[in-house]
Steps between C-alpha positions, in 0.01 A plus 500: 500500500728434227366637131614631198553871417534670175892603452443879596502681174783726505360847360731641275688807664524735214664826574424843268290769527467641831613805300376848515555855362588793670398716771139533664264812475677513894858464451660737249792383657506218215646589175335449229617219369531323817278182525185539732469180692878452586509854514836507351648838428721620201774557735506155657798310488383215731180292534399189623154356376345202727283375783506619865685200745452692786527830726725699708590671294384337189662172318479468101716276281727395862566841595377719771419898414551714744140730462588743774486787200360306259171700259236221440233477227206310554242430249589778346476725783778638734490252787713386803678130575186416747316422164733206372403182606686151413568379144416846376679472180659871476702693341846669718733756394816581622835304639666183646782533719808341454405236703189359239269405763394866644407841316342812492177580339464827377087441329249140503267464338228259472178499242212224532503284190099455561213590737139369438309253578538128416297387162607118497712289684646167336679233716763356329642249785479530850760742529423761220238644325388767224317770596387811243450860638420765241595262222834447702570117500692459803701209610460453872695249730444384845919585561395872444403778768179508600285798647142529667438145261685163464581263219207303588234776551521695193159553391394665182339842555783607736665815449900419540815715396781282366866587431721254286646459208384475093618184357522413086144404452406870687376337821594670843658195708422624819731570802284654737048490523342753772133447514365841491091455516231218461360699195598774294231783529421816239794777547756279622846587357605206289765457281737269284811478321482298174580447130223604260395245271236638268404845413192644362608881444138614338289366845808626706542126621740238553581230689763345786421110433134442586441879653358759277569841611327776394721823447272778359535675816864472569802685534762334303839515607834481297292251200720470254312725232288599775268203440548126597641216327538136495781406702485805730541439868293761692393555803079563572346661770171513539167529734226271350397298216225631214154316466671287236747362724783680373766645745471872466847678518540834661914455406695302277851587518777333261762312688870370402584154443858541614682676801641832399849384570826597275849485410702461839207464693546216776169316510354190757161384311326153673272350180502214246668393216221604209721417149858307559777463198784431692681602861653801352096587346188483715208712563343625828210738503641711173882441621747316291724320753886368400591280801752278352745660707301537836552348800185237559325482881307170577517363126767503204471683167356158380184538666384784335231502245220647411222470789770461792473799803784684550654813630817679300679778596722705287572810291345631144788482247520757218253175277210565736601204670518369847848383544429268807738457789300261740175281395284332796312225321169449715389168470160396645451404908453116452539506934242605708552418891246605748597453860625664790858659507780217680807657438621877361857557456461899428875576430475196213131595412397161541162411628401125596150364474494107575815403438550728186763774469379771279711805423382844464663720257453891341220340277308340772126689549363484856135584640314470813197363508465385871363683815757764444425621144850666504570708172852551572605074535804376445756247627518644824128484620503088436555327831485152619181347456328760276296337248623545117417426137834481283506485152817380343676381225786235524877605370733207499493415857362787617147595579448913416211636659301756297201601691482484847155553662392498854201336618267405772540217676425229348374115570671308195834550373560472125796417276525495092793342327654257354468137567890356603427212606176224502498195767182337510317763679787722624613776245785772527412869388808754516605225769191534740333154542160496401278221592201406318364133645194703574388552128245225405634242261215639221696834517808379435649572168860421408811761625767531318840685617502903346114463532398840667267427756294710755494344854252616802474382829661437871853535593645286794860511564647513144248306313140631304207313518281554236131591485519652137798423249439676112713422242610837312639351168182352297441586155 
């Protein structure tokens, strides 16, 4: 059936704040003015700051840490690498190798931005909606990773942890969503990481958005004049909520808004442009960024502005500045193929569903959702005839694959792109023939070439016929 979709509602991916100060009660390791969260010590002199692509060892910003003798923090507790799942956005320290691509990690960490239960969920389109836990507003898309829940069963009441990233308007745009419980009961350890917005010192209140959280009975943790403030971004722990409604805190601990990164420190930091001026001034998560004379990765220095992804790699000049080397701009996946695997050319990285060629690079996530449920999938598990969702994005001529997912087998193959060509009722989508005669004439609605359609249905020899086509690009 042919119908009309809402142009998916691209929610803004605002990078800041997954900041945090120093040490835990468990790892005296950290200096003091480390940042607890990223877990970055005084001593550091290389980080990278971004979401997990995948394991063995582990892949962050295109580069693969070796973990062999690697000290992880988990939630604030010592940990191991067993506990890091996909699109964990962490925090590593330690080195890159000559070669860029492959390094050693010396400590990860990784902190939950929220665990609770879900209060509201708001659908926006049919690819992304708003969802508030503990007065976190988070942005959730069906391109994210999904645990224990999917895009479409998110209920409110469920208990979920998410991990993502704080955008301008302090919302959590949401990488990853692991479904925890059905309901939250009395005594289970909740907690969130937000920006206080209202304060009521004399009742011992204030607020994160709609959440009021009640801190008579809390320890406070590095406050700035041992009391909170508007503006503050804390983390709260807690157990339970009081008759009122109000979250009680057993812990709210102060937390940084930037990494604790300085002069001739080399740093790798995935996020979003929050303020722009110019190339040589931009802002990302507390950073001031010069790339004007950076080398640009899948974009030019024209495409940035505030709002655009991106990941910049550099050193801290004797300003307080990141003096970037190398920006990746990270457009959004306007491709999505579902269908099983015709051709892999591994030494290329090249994988062909249909008649597509889509290239894998260091960027590319992958994640196995078939019969296998392989953590540690790459490149090298794919064979012919393994079923596959790939989301890309299309550069020039060629089509860059950024997440890679296996599936089960499936009964309908799928392709989204761009129209290239209409001919009565034959139409070309990155060159795969899609026919749509089937579509009553009541459903038919004009094409027009660059219009981003979704098509569904039956493939014989080179050629889809349709039994659902959505077009992507409404208003």
């Amino acid at each position: 059936m042919l119908r009309s979709s809402i142009w998916r509602t691209v929610v803004a991916l605002f990078f800041a704040l997954l900041m945090v100060a120093c040490g835990t009660e468990n790892s005296g390791d950290l200096a003091e003015g480390g940042i607890e969260g990223t877990g970055i010590t005084d001593d550091a002199t290389y980080v990278s700051i971004g979401s997990i692509t995948g394991f063995g060892s582990i892949f962050v910003n295109g580069v693969e840490y070796d973990t062999d003798s690697s000290a992880f923090l988990i939630n604030d507790d010592d940990g191991s690498e067993t506990q890091l799942k996909l699109a964990m956005v962490v925090t590593i320290e330690g080195g890159v190798n000559e070669d860029g691509s492959t390094g050693i990690a010396d400590r990860v960490v990784f902190d939950r931005d929220v665990k609770g239960p879900i209060s509201t969920i708001t659908t926006l389109d049919s690819s992304n909606k708003l969802i508030i836990v503990l007065g976190l507003e988070i942005g959730v898309n069906e391109d994210i990773v999904f645990e224990g829940v999917s895009f479409a069963t998110l209920e409110e009441g469920d208990v979920v942890e998410a991990s993502g990233f704080i955008n301008a308007e302090d919302q959590l745009v949401a990488t990853r969503i692991e479904k925890l419980a059905d309901a939250f009961q009395e005594g289970d350890k909740i907690e969130v990481e937000a920006k206080i917005t209202t304060v009521d010192l004399d009742q011992q209140l204030f607020s994160l958005n709609s959440l009021t959280v009640d801190y008579s009975q809390a320890i406070l943790v590095r406050l700035p004049n041992d009391s909170p403030g508007v503006g503050d971004f804390v983390e709260v722990k807690a157990s339970g909520f009081t008759e009122l409604g109000y979250l009680l805190a057993d812990k709210v601990k102060y937390k940084g808004e930037r990494p604790n990164v300085g002069e001739g420190d080399k740093l790798e930091l995935e996020g979003v442009i929050s303020e722009f001026v110019s190339a040589s001034e931009f802002t990302i998560r507390g950073i001031t960024v010069n790339a004007e004379n950076a080398i640009f990765k899948k974009g030019s220095i024209t495409d940035l502005a505030a709002g655009i992804k991106v990941e910049v790699e550099g050193r801290i000049n004797t300003s307080d500045v990141l003096e970037a080397s190398e920006v990746t701009i990270k457009l959004g996946s306007s491709i999505k193929i579902s269908a099983p695997v015709a051709g892999i050319d591994s030494g290329n990285g090249v994988i062909t569903l249909l008649s597509v060629d889509l290239t894998v690079d260091e960027q590319t996530s992958f994640q196995d959702t078939g019969l296998d449920q392989l953590k540690y999938f790459n490149l090298d598990h794919v064979e012919i005839g393994d079923w596959l969702m790939i989301r890309a994005t299309l550069i020039g001529d060629e089509v860059i694959a950024s997440q890679i997912v296996r599936l089960e087998e499936k009964t309908h193959v799928t392709l989204n792109g761009p129209v290239e060509s209409v001919d009565l009722e034959m139409l070309t989508i990155l060159g795969v023939s899609v026919d749509i005669s089937a579509v009553p004439d009541e459903d038919k609605i004009e094409i027009d070439l660059g219009d981003i359609l979704s098509a569904t249905g039956q493939i014989s020899g080179d050629i889809i016929f349709v039994t659902e086509l959505e077009r992507e690009d409404d208003d």
